[in-house]
Structures are given as structure tokens and as C-alpha cells.
Residue frames as qw, qx, qy, qz and C-alpha x, y, z in Angstrom:
[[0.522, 0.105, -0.139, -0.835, 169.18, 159.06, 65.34],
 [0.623, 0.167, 0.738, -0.196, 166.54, 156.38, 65.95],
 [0.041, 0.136, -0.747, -0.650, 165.67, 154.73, 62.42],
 [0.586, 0.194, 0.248, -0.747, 162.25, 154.44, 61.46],
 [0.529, -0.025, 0.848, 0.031, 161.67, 151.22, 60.42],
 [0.145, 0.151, 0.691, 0.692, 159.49, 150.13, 57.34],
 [0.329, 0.043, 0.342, -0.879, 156.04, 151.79, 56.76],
 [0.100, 0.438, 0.893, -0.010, 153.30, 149.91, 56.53],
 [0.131, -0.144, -0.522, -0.830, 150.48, 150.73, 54.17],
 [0.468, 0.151, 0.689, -0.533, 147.17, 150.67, 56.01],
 [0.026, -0.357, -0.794, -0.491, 144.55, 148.33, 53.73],
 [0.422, -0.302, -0.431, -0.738, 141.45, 149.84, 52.86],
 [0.331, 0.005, 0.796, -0.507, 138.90, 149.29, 55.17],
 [0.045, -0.221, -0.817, -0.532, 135.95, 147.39, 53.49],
 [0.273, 0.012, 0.089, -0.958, 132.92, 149.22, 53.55],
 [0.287, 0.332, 0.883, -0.166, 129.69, 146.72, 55.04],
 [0.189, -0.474, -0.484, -0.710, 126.62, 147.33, 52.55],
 [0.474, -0.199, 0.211, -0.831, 123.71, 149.73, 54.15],
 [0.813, -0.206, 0.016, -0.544, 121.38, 147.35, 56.33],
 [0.747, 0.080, -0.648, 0.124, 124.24, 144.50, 57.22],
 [0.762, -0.584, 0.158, 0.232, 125.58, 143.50, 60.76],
 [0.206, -0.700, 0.674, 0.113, 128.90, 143.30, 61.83],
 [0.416, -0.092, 0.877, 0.222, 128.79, 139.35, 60.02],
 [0.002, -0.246, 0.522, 0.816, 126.93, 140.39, 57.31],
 [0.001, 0.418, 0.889, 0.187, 123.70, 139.88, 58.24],
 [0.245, -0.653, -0.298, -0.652, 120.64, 142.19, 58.55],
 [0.033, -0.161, 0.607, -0.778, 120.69, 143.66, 62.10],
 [0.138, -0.581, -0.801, -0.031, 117.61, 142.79, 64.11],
 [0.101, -0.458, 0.018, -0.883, 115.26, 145.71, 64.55],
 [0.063, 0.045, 0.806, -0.587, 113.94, 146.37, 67.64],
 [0.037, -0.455, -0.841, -0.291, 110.08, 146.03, 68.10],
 [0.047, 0.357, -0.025, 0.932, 108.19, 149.19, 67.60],
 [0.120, 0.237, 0.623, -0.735, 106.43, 150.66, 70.79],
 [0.122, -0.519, -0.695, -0.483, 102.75, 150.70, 70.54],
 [0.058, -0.283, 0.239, -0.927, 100.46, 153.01, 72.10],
 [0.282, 0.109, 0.779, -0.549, 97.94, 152.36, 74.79],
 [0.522, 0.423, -0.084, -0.736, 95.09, 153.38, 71.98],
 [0.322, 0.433, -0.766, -0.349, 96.52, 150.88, 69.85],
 [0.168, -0.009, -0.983, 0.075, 96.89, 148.07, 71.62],
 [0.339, 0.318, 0.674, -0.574, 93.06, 148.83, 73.26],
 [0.579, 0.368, -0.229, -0.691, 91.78, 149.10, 69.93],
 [0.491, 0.313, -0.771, -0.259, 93.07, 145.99, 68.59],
 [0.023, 0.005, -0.942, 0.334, 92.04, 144.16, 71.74],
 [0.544, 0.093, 0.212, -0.806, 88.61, 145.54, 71.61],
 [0.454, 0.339, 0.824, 0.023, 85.95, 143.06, 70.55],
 [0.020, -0.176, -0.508, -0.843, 84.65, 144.40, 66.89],
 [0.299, 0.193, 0.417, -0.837, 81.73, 146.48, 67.20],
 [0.352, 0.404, 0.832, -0.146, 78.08, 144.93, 66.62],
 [0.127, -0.167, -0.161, -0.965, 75.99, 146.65, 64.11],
 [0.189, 0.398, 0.604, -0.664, 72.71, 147.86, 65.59],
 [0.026, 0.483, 0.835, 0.264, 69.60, 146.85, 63.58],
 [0.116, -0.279, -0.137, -0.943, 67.03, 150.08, 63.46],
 [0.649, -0.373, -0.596, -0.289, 64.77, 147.46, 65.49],
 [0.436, -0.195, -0.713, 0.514, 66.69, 147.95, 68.30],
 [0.107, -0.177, 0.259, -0.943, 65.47, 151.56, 69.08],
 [0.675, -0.278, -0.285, -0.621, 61.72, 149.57, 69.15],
 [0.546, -0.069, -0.753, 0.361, 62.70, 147.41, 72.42],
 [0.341, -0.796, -0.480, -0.139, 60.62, 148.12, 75.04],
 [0.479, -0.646, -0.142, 0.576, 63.30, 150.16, 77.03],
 [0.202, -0.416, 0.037, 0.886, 63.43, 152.48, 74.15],
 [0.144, 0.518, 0.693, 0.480, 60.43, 152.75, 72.45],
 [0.230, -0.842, -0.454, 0.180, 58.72, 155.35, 74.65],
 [0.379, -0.553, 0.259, 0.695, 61.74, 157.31, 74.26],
 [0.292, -0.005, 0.656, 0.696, 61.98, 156.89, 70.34],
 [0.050, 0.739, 0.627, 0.241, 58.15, 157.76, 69.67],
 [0.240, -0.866, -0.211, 0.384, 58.47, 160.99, 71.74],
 [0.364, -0.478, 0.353, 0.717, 61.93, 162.21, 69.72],
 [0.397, 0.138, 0.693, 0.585, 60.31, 161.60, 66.51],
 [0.013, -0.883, -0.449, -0.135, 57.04, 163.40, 66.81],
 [0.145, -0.851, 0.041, 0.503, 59.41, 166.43, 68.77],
 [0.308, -0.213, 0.607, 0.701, 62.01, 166.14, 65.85],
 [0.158, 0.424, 0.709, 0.540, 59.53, 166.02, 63.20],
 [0.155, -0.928, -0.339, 0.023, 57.41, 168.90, 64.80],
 [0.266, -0.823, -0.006, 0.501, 60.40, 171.12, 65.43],
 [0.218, -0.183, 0.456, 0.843, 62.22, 171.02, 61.63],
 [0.108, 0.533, 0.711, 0.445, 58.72, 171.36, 60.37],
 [0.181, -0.889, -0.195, 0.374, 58.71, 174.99, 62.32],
 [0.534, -0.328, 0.265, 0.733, 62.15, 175.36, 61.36],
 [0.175, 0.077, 0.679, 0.708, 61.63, 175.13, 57.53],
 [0.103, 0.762, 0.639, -0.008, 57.76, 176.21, 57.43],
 [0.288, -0.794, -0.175, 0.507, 59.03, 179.54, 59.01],
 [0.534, -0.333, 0.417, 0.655, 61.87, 179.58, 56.95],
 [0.232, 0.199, 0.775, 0.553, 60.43, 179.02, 53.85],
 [0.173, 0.485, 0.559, 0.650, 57.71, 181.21, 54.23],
 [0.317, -0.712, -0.438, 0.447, 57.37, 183.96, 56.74],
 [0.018, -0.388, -0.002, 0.921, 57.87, 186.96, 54.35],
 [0.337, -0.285, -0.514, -0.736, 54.96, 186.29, 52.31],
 [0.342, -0.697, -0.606, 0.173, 52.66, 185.32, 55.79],
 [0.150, -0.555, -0.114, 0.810, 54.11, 188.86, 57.04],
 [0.119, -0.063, 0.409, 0.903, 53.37, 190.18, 53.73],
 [0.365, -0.553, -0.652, -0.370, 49.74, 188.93, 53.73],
 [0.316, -0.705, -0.523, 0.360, 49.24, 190.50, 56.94],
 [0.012, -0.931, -0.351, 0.100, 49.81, 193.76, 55.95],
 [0.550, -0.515, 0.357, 0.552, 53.74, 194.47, 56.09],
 [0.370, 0.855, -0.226, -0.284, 55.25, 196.20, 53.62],
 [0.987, 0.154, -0.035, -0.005, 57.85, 193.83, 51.42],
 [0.463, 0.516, -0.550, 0.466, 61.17, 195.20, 52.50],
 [0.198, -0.533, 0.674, -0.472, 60.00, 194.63, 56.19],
 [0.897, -0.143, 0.281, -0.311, 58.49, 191.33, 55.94],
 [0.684, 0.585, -0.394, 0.184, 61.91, 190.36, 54.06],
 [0.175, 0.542, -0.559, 0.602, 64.03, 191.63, 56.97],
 [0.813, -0.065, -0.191, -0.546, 61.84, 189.85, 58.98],
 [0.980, 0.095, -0.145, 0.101, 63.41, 186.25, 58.00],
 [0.392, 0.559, -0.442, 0.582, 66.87, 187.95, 58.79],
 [0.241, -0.473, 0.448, -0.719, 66.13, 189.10, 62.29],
 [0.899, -0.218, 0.092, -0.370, 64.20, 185.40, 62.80],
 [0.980, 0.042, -0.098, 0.167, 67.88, 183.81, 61.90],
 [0.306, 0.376, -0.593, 0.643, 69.79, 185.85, 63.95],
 [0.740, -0.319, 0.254, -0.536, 67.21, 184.99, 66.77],
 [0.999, 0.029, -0.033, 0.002, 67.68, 181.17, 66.13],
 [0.585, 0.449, -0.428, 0.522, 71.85, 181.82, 66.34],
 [0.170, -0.509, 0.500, -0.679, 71.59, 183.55, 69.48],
 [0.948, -0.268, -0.126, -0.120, 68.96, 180.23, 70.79],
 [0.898, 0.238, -0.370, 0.028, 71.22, 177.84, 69.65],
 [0.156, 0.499, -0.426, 0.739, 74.04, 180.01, 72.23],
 [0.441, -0.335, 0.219, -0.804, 71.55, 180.63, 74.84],
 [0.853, -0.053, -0.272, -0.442, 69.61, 176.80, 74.54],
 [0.767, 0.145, -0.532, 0.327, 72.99, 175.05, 75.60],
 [0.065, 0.486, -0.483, 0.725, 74.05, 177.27, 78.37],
 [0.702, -0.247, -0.044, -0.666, 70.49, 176.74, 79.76],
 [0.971, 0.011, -0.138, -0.193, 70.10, 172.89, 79.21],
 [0.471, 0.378, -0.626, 0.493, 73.61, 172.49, 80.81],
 [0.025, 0.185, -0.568, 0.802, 72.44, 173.97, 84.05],
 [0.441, -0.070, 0.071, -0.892, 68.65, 172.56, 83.92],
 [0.492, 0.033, 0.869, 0.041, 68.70, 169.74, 82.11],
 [0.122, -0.002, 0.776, 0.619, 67.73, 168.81, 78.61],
 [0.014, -0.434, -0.814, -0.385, 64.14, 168.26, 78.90],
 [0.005, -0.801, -0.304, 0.515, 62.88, 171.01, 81.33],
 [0.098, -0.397, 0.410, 0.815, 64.90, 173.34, 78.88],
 [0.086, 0.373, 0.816, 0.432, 62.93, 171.38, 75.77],
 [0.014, 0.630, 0.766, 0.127, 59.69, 171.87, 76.99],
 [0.077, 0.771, 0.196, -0.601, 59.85, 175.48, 78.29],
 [0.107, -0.326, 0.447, 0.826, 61.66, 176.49, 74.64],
 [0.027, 0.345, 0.878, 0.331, 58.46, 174.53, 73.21],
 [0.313, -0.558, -0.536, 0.551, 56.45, 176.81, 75.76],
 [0.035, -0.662, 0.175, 0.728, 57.52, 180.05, 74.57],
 [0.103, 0.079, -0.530, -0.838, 57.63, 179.50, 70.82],
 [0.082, 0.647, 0.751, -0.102, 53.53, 178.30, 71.48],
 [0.019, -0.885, -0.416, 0.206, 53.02, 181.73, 72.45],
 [0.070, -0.497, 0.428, 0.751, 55.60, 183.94, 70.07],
 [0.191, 0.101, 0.864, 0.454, 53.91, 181.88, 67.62],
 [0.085, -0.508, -0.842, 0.159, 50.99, 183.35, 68.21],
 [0.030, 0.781, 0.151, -0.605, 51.24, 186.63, 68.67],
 [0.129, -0.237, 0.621, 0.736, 52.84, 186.99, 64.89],
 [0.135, 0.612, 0.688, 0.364, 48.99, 186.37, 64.00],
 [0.035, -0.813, -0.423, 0.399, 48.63, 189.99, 65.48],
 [0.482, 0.683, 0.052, 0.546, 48.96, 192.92, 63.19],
 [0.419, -0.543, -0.141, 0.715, 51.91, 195.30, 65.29],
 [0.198, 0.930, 0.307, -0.043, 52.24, 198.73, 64.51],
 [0.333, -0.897, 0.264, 0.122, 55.22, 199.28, 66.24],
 [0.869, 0.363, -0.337, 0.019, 58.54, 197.76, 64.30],
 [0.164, 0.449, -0.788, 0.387, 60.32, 197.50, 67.27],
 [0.581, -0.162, 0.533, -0.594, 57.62, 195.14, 68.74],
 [0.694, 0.628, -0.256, -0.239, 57.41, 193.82, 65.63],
 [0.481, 0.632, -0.578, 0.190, 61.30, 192.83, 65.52],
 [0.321, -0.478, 0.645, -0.502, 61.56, 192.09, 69.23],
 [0.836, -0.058, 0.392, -0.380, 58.83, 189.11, 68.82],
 [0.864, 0.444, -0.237, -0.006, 60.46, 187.58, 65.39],
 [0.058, -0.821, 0.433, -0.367, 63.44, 187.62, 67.22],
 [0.455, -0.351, 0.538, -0.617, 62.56, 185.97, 69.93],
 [0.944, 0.231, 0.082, -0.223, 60.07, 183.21, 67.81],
 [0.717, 0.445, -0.529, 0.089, 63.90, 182.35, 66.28],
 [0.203, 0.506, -0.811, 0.212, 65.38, 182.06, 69.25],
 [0.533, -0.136, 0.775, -0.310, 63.22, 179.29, 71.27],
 [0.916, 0.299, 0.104, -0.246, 61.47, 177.51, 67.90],
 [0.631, 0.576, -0.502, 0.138, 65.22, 177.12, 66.22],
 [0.020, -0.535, 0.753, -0.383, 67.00, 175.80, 69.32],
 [0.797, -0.057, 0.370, -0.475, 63.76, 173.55, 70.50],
 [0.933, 0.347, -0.067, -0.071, 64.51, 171.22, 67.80],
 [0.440, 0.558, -0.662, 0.238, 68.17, 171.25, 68.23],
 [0.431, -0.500, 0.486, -0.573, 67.71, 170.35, 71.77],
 [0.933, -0.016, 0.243, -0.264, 66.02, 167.23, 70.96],
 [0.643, 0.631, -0.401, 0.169, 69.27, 166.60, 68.93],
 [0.086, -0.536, 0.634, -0.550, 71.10, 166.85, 72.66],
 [0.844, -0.284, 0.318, -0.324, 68.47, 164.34, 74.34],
 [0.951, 0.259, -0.103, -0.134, 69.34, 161.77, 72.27],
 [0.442, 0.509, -0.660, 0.333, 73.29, 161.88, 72.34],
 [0.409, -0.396, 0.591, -0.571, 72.22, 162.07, 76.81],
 [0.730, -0.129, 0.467, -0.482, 69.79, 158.97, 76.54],
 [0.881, 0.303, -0.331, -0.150, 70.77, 156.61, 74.20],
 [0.784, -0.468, 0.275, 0.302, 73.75, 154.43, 75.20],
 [0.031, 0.514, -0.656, -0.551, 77.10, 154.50, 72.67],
 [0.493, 0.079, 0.863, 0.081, 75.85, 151.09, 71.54],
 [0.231, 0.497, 0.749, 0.372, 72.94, 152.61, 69.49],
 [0.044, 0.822, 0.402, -0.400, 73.04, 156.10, 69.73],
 [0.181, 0.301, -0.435, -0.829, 74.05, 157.06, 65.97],
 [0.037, -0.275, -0.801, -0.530, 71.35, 154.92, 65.13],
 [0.078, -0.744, -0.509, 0.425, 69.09, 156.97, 67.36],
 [0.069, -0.659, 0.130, 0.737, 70.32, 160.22, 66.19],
 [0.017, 0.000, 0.741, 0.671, 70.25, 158.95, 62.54],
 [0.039, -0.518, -0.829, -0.208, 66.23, 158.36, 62.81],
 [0.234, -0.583, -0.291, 0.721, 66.01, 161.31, 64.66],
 [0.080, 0.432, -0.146, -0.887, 67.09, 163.38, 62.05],
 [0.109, 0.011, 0.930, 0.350, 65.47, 161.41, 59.45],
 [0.140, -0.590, -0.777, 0.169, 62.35, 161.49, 60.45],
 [0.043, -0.735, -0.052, 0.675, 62.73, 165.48, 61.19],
 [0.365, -0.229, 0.615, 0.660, 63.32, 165.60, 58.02],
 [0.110, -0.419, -0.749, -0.502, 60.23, 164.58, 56.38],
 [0.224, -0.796, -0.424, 0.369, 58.64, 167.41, 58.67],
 [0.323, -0.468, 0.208, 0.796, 60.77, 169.39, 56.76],
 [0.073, 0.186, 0.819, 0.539, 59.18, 168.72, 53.65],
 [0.097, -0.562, -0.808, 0.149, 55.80, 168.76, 55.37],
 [0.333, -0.607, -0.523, 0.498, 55.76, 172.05, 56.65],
 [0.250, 0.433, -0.010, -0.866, 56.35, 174.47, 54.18],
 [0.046, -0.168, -0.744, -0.645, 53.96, 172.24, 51.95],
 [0.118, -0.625, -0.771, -0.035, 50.87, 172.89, 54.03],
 [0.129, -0.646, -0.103, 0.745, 51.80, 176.25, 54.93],
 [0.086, -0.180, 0.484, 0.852, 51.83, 176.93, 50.88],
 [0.036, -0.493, -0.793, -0.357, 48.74, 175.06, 50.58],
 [0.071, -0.741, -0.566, 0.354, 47.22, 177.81, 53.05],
 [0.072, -0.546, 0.117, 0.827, 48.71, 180.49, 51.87],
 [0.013, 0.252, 0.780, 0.572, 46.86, 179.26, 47.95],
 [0.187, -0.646, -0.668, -0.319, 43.84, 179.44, 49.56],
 [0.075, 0.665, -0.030, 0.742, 44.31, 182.69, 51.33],
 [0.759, -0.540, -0.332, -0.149, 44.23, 181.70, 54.21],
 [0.729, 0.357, -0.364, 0.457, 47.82, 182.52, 55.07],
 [0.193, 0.002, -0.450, 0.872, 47.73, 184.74, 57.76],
 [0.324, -0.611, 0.562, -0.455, 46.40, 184.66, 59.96],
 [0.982, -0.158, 0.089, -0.060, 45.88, 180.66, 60.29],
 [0.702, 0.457, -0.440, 0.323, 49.68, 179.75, 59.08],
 [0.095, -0.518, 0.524, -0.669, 50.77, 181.35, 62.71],
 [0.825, -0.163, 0.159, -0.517, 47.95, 179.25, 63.89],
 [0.956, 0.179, -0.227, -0.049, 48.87, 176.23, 62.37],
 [0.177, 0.585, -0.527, 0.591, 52.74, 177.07, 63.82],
 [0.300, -0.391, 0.547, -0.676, 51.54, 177.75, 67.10],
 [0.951, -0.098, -0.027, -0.292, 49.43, 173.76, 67.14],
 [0.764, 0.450, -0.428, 0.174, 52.59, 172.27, 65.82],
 [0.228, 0.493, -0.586, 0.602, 54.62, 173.46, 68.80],
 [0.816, -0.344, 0.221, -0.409, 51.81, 172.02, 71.05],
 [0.973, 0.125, -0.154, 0.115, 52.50, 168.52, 69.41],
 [0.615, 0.593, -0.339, 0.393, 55.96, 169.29, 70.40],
 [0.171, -0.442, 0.692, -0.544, 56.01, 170.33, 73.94],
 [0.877, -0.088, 0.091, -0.463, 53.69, 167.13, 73.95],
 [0.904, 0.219, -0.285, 0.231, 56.07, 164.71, 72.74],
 [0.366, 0.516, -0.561, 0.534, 58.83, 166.34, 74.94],
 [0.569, -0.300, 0.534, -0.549, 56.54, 165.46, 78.10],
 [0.974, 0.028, -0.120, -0.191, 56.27, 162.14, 77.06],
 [0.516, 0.539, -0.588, 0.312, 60.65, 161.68, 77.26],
 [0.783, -0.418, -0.441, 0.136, 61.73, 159.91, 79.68],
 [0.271, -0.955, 0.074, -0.099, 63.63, 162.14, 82.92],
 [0.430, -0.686, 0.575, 0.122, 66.49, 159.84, 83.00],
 [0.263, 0.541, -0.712, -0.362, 69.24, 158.16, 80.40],
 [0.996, 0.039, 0.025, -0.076, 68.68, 154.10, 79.50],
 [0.552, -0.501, 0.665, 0.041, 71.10, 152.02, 80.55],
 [0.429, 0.380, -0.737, -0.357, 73.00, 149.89, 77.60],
 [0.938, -0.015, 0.022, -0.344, 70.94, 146.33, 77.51],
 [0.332, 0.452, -0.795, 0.230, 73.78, 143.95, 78.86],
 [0.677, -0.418, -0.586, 0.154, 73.71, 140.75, 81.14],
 [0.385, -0.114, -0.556, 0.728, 75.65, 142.88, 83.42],
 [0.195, -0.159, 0.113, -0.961, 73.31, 146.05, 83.53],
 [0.699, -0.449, -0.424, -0.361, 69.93, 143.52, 83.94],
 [0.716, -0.290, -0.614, 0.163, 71.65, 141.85, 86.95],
 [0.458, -0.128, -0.048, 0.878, 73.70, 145.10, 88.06],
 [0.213, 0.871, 0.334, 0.292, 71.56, 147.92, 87.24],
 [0.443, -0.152, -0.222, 0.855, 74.06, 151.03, 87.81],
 [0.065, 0.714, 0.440, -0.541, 72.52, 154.89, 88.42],
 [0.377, 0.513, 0.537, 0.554, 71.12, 156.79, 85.23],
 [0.195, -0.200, -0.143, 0.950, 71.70, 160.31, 84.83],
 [0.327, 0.766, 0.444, -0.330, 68.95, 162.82, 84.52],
 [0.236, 0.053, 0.520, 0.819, 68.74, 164.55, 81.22]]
């Protein structure tokens, strides 16, 4: 029989603390991948802010006068309408559950635009699209000074008035993203609405002021149907094609500006 010699005790291994090397130093970590985003972000040059003066530079002033008067003419339809088209329907003659229902059937018109305004102005272009939607609510605007008899003629025209007066004004929301450059086109879009705004205000205060002096219907429709003049007026004033961002390279370089 072979003899088995002595046994040997194995020592303990010693157990490195958490986060050493093999010599008891912190391991190096490797260096973490960055993503293309990243690293172009961090290289970018920090962005300028843009001064509300800039939109008044001669290459976008014509533009900027034209958006404000269409913006401010089209929420001052919006909200006029909004804010009081069952008492104008009511003063014309309408009984008060259908000059209620009315304001419904004018803001599911203005949902179906809003659908109907893009599809369009995708396949026309922004401002032809503007001016015809400006076009059409002239003369929907109009006819709402007529007493109907019929309440499907009746429905068919409110309807209609929602969808080209509610989408016109969004529309002009669309020029602006098309013609501005990135450089300054939230501060476009910011004056934009801004402006529209205080049309918002406007419109159902002079409508109320007619409707005090009884005068509500038929002139309110009237007054409507001017507004949307001033509107397809300012949208023929827009320029047909985008501005180029104001750069040494684009003065010396001009490159080709899309229509819009």
C-alpha cells in the first residue's frame, strides 16, 4: 500500500475588499461610451437668445405684420363666436335649445377643420389653404345674418362656419413654424399667439357691446364677416416663400427657400 504522506491544510484564502485590484488598488474603470447626441450637444455652440426686435428686421417684418393682424383677426372669430353665438342666434329668432346646440355643432365643425385644414395645406401649401379658409368663413359668416327655416340648413352652415373660421387661425399657427428659421421661430410663434390673444379679448367685447345695444343680429354676423376680410387681407400680404436664417453664409450663399 502506497502511504499517503502528510496533509496539508489549505490557508484561507484572503478575501480582496469590494472595489480593489489584484494589488490592492482601485481597478481603473473604463471610460463610458457617449452617444452621438451627446457629444453634438456638448460641442454645439450655446444658443443665442433672440431679442423680440429681431422679428422687426427688414427680412421679417412684412411677414410679422401680416401674422399678427391674421392671428389677431382669426382668435377674435374664434372667441367672439364662441362666446356668443347662442344669444346672436337667439336674437334672431331661434328658439333657446337650438341656438344652444348651435355652439355644439360650430365645435364639432372647427374639430373636423382642424383634420381637414392640415390634409389640405400639406398638399397646397399653407397660404393658398389660409386664404381660401379666410374665403369661405367671409361668406358662412354671412349667411348666419339670414333667418333659415330649415334646421338642417341651419346646422349644415354653423357647421361649416366652424370648420374654415376655427382652422384659419390655426393655419397661421403652421405659417410661422414653415417661415421663420429655428433661430427665431419660438419667438415668432410666441408673438403670434400673443398678439391673437388680445383679439381674443377684443372680440367677444364688441360683439357684447352690440348685442347691449340691440344690435346683435343681424350686424354681429356682419361685424364677423369684416373681420375675416382683415384676415384674408393680412394672409395676402405673407410672403409665398420661407426666410432664410440671417447668417454671413446665407447673405453670400443664398440657398433655395421653400414655398409655404
Amino acid at each position: 500500500m502506497r502511504r499517503l504522506g502528510p496533509v496539508r491544510h489549505a490557508r484561507p484564502r484572503r478575501l480582496r475588499p469590494a472595489g480593489r485590484g489584484r494589488h490592492g488598488r482601485p481597478p481603473r474603470s473604463c471610460p463610458a461610451r457617449r452617444s452621438e447626441a451627446f457629444v453634438r450637444t456638448k460641442e454645439a455652440p450655446a444658443s443665442q437668445r433672440v431679442a423680440f426686435g429681431e422679428l422687426l428686421r427688414p427680412a421679417y417684418l412684412r411677414a410679422g405684420i401680416g401674422i399678427w393682424v391674421a392671428s389677431f383677426m382669426g382668435l377674435l372669430l374664434v372667441y367672439g363666436l364662441n362666446t356668443w353665438l347662442p344669444k346672436l342666434m337667439n336674437e334672431a329668432g331661434y328658439p333657446i335649445p337650438t341656438a344652444v346646440t348651435q355652439l355644439l355643432i360650430l365645435n364639432v365643425g372647427g374639430v373636423a377643420g382642424l383634420v381637414l385644414g392640415g390634409f389640405v395645406a400639406d398638399r397646397r401649401g399653407i397660404k393658398p389653404t389660409a386664404l381660401s379658409w379666410f374665403a369661405i368663413s367671409v361668406a358662412m359668416l354671412a349667411c348666419l345674418s339670414i333667418r333659415m327655416h330649415s334646421n338642417l340648413l341651419l346646422d349644415t352652415v354653423v357647421f361649416l362656419t366652424g370648420v374654415f373660421v376655427f382652422s384659419a387661425q390655426v393655419l397661421i399657427y403652421a405659417y410661422v413654424t414653415n417661415f421663420y428659421p429655428a433661430s427665431v421661430r419660438s419667438t415668432a410663434l410666441g408673438s403670434a399667439s400673443g398678439i391673437g390673444r388680445i383679439g381674443s379679448i377684443v372680440g367677444p367685447t364688441i360683439t357684447g357691446a352690440l348685442v347691449a345695444a340691440g344690435i346683435g343680429h343681424p350686424w354681429g354676423f356682419y361685424f364677423f364677416s369684416a373681420v375675416a376680410v382683415a384676415g384674408f387681407l393680412a394672409v395676402l400680404t405673407l410672403p409665398a416663400r420661407a426666410a432664410a436664417p440671417q447668417t454671413e453664409a446665407t447673405a453670400a450663399a443664398p440657398a433655395a427657400e421653400p414655398a409655404v
